[in-house]
NUDO-750131 format. One record per residue (C-alpha): residue in three letters; x, y, z. Coordinates in steps of 0.05 Angstrom, whole numbers, plus 5000, padded with zeros to 4 digits. Layout:
! NUDO-750131
ALAXYZ;...
This chain:
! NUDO-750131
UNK682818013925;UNK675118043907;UNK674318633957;UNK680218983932;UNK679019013860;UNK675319783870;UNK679319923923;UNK685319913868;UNK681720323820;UNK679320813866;UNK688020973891;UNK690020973814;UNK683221413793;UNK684421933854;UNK693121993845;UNK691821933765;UNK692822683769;UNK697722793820;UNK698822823891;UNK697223543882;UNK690023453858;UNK689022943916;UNK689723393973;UNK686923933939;UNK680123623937;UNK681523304014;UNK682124004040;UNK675924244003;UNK670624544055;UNK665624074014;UNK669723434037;UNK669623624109;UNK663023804103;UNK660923084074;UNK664722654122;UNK660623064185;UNK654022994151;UNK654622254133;UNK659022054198;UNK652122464236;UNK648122054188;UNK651921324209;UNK652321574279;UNK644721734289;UNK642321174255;UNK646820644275;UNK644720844352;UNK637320834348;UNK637620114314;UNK642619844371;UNK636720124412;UNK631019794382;UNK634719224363;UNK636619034428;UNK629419184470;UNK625818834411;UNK630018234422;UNK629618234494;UNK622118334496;UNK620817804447;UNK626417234477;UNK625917354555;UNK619617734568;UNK611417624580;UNK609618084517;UNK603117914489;UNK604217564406;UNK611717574418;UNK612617084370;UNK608217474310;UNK611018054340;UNK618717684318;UNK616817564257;UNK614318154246;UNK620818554277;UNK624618184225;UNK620018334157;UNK623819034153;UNK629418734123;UNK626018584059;UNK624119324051;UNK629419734008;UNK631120424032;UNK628820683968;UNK621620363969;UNK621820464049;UNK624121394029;UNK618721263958;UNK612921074001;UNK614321634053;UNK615622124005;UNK609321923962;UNK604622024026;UNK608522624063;UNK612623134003;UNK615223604057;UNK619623034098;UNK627223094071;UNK633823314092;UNK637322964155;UNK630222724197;UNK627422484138;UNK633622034113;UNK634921834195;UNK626421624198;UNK627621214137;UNK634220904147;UNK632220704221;UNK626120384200;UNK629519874146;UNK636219734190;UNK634519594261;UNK633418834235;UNK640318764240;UNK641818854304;UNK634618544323;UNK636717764291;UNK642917744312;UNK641017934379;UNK635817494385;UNK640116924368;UNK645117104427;UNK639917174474;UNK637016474459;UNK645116214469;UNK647816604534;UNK646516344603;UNK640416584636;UNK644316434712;UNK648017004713;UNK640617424705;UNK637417044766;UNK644617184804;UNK643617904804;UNK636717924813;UNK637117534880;UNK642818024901;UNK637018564896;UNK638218894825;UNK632419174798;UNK630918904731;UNK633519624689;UNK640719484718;UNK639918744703;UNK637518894634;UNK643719394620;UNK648619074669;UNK647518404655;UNK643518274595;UNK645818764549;UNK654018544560;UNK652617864543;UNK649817974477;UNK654418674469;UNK658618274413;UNK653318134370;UNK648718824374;UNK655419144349;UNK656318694299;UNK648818884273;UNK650919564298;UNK657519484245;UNK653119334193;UNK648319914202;UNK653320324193;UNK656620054137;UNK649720024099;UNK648820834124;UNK655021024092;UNK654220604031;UNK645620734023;UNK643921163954;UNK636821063955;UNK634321304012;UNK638321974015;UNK637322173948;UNK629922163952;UNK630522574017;UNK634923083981;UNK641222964039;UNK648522984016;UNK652922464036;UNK658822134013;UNK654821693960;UNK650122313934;UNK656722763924;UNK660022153889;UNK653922103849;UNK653922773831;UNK660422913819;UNK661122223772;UNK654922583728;UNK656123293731;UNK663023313709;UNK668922883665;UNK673822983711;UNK673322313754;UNK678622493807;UNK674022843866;UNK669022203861;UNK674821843874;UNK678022223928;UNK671122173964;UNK670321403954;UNK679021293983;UNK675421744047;UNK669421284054;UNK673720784053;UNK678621014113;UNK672221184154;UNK670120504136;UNK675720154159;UNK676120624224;UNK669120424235;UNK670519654231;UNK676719644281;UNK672320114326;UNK667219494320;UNK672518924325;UNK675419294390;UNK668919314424;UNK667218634407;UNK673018364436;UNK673418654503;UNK665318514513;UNK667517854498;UNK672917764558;UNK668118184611;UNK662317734606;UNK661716944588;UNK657016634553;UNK655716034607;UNK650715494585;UNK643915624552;UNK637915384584;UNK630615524570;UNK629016234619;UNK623416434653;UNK619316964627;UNK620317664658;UNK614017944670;UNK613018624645;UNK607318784699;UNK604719514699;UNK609119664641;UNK606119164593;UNK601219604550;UNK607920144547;UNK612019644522;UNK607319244471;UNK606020084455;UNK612620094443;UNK613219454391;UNK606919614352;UNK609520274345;UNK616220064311;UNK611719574264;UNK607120064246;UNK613220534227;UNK617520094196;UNK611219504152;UNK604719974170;UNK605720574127;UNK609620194071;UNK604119794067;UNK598420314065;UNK602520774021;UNK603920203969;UNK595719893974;UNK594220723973;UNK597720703896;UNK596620073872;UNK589620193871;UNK590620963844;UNK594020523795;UNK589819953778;UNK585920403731;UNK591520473694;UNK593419803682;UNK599419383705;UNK604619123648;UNK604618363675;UNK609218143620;UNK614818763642;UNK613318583709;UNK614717883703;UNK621017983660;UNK623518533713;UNK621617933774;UNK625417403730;UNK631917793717;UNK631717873789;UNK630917263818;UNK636317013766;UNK641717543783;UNK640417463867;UNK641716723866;UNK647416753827;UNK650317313867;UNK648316913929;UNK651316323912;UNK657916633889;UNK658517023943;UNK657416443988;UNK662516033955;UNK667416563969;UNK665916684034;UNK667115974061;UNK674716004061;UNK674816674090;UNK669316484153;UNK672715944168;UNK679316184171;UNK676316754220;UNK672216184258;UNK677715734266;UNK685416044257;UNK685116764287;UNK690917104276;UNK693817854266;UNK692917474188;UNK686617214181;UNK683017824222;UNK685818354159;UNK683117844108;UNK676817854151;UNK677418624150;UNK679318724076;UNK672018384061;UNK668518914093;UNK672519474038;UNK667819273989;UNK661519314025;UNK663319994057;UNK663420353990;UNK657720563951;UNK654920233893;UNK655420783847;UNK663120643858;UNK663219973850;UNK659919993788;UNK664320453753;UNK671020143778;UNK667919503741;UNK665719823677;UNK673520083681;UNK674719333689;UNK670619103638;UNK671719583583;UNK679619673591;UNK681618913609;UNK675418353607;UNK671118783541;UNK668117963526;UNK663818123601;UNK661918793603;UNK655518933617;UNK654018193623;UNK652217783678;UNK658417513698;UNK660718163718;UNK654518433757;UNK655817833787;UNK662717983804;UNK660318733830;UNK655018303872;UNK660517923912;UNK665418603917;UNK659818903956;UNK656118353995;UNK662117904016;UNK662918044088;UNK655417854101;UNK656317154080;UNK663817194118;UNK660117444182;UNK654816904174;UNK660516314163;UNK664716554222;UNK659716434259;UNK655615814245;UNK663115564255;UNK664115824313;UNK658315514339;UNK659914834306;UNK663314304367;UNK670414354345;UNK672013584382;UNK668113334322;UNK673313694277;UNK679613344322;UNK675812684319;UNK675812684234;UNK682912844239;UNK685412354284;UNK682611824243;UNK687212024179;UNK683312524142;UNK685813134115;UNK683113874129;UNK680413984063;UNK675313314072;UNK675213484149;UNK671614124125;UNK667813854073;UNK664813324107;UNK664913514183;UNK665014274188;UNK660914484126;UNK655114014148;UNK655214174222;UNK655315024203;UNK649814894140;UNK643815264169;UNK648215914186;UNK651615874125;UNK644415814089;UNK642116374133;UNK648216864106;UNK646516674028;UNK638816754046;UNK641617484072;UNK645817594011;UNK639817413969;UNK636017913997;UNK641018393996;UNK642618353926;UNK635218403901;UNK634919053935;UNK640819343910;UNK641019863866;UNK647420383837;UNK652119763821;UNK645919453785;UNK644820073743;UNK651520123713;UNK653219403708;UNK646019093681;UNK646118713619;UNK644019073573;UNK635119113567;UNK635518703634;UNK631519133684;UNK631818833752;UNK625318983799;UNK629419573838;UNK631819913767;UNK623719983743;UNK621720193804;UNK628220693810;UNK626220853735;UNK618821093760;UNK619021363815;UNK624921943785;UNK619322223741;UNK615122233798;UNK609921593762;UNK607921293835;UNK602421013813;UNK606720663763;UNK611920443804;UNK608620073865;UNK607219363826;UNK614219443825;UNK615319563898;UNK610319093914;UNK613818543883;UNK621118693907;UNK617818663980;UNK614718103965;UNK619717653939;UNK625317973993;UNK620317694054;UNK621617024027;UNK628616944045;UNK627117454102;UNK622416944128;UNK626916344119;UNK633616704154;UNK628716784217;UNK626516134215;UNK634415894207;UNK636316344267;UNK630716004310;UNK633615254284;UNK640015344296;UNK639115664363;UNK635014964384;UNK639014474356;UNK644314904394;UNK641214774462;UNK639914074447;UNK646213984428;UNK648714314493;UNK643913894534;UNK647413264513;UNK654513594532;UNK651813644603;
């Protein structure tokens, strides 16, 4: 029901005027034109992080490649950079980069961590046998890497790959700054340019339908990578050496790093010290940090909390059911912000007025959007949890609702912590729904900044920036380091088995 709650609004805002006005502004050139520019956007982006994602993992889990365990870390640190700061630093240092290039640079270099993590974790699971089999048959190592490799960990790179593209089609930050109209920038624009609300919300009931077209696509692949190619048993593999190709390929790493941290880094150094003559407002900047830290953990937390039943449904009962409430979570996430937000001021002002513009209700607009990354984390940290253990709690008398609570919820905690570490992060980098559903005089880290850098006040903005980055690494740092646990105590656990 969470998920649905905009989803509602948008139907009754888009048919408010008729079935006529509907189609009239779905067979608008400018609608066609929107869903090919941000499907090319999705598309584009989506593939080049399945790319990178995938080699990255692969060269830092089964190869020789020189610091591949800074290099990791380092792979992973992306995540913590917002579109907007990653488009605001590129921007700052190069004016002339915008339109379609500009938004697919930018967009690449924040998202390929998703498919990178999860990716890693599968390759630490899956059976290295089935490698070593076709290599002694004679494969070279390409078509064991892409006939081998890559279908064992296929579900999980498009699962990173699903969430690329959901983030593409729902991402306001990065797009605006490079001046390219998609689905989110014409909602935008058509929400402040005009009173008539029934276009914005025709756009948002078609970003929805590509959203949920998107998600099956996902599920479909998923599940028929999962039936060609088994997992088998994890055991520790032998490096593959890289030989003659080594300098390409540690080339190859650097260069996504020094894309993706390298120029963020110099651009924001570059105007923190054009700004330090200036002066910094410490006491705005620590308000702005506190207000953020305050609304990301209770966002996390709620989100989390919702997410349990849902992930462990998925993990445990599948069903024609249980996979459309799994889908229904992703509704949410799949719109933009912008959307979000103003289906909950609706909310607020026509039927809850005591939590508008509260935190209660950001909170709410929090969980709307962010639900199916705890619901992906849950599913599987449940998944992955020894289901005898389950069998053995009920045979003894107890019911499910203790089984759960004191079996399964234990035995999934560090991916469940992982998914509300990834929600936290998520949630201090958003940025539409936390414009329109703020308390009122509480400016989160991402609003100043957002607030700066439209008057052009770099300088101004990048103690801002350099915050936000700063406190998204944390939990950046601490899902790694839960993907790395889990995946050992997975092995160990699987040692025992055997």
């Amino acid at each position: 029901m969470v998920a649905l709650v905009p989803l509602v609004y948008l139907v009754v805002r888009s048919l408010d005027a008729g079935p006529g006005a509907f189609l009239e502004v779905l067979g608008r050139p400018r609608t066609g034109e929107l869903i090919l520019r941000s499907l090319a956007l999705a598309g584009a982006v989506t593939a080049a992080c399945m790319v990178i994602g995938f080699l990255g993992a692969w060269l830092v889990v089964r190869t020789d490649l020189p610091g591949r365990r800074a290099a990791g870390v380092l792979l992973a640190l992306p995540l913590a950079v917002p579109s907007y700061v990653a488009g605001f630093t590129w921007i700052s240092e190069a004016p002339g980069l915008a339109g379609f290039w500009g938004a697919f640079g930018v967009l690449v270099s924040v998202s390929f961590p998703y498919v990178f993590l999860p990716v890693v974790g599968a390759l630490r699971a899956t059976d290295t046998g089935l490698e070593e089999v076709a290599r002694s048959l004679g494969h070279g190592p390409a078509r064991v890497l892409l006939g081998v490799t890559l279908r064992q960990v296929w579900p999980a790179a498009t699962a990173g790959g699903l969430l690329v593209a959901l983030y593409i089609l729902s991402d306001f930050g990065a797009v605006s700054l490079m001046r390219y109209d998609t689905f989110t920038l014409g909602i935008y624009t058509s929400y402040r340019g005009t009173f008539n609300r029934t276009p914005a919300a025709v756009l948002g009931c078609v970003l929805v339908v590509l959203a949920a077209l998107i998600t099956w696509g996902e599920a479909r692949a998923r599940g028929r990578a999962a039936q060609l190619v088994g997992r088998g048993v994890p055991r520790q593999a032998a490096a593959t050496r890289l030989g003659r190709w080594r300098p390409a390929w540690a080339g190859f790493v650097g260069l996504v790093i020094a894309v993706s941290l390298g120029v963020p880094a110099y651009s924001l150094t570059h105007w923190m010290v054009v700004g330090s003559s200036l002066g910094v407002d410490l006491p705005d900047l620590g308000d702005a940090g506190l207000v953020t830290l305050q609304a990301a953990a209770a966002g996390a937390i709620v989100t989390t909390v919702l997410a349990i039943p849902v992930g462990v449904l998925a993990a445990r009962y599948r069903g024609r059911a249980t996979a459309t409430l799994e889908t229904a979570t992703y509704v949410g996430h799949a719109l933009p912000g912008i959307t979000v937000g103003l289906a909950l001021v609706f909310l607020g002002v026509r039927v809850l007025p005591g939590i508008y513009q509260e935190l209660p209700l950001l909170v709410f607009g929090y969980a709307v959007l962010f639900l199916p990354l705890a619901v992906g984390a849950v599913r599987t940290a449940v998944v992955a949890a020894p289901p005898r253990l389950e069998e053995v709690s009920r045979s003894l008398g107890h019911s499910r609702f203790v089984t759960l609570a004191r079996v399964t919820l234990p035995l999934a905690a560090p991916g469940v912590g992982a998914g509300a570490a990834l929600v936290f992060l998520t949630i201090a980098k958003e940025l539409p729904a936390t414009l329109m559903l703020r308390p009122t005089g509480a400016d989160t880290l991402a609003v100043r900044l957002w607030s700066y850098t439209g008057v052009g006040q770099y300088a101004a903005a990048a103690p801002y920036a350099v915050l936000l980055v700063l406190l998204a690494a944390i939990p950046t740092l601490v899902l790694n380091r839960a993907f790395r646990e889990h995946d050992r105590a997975l092995r160990a656990q699987e040692k025992e088995d055997r």
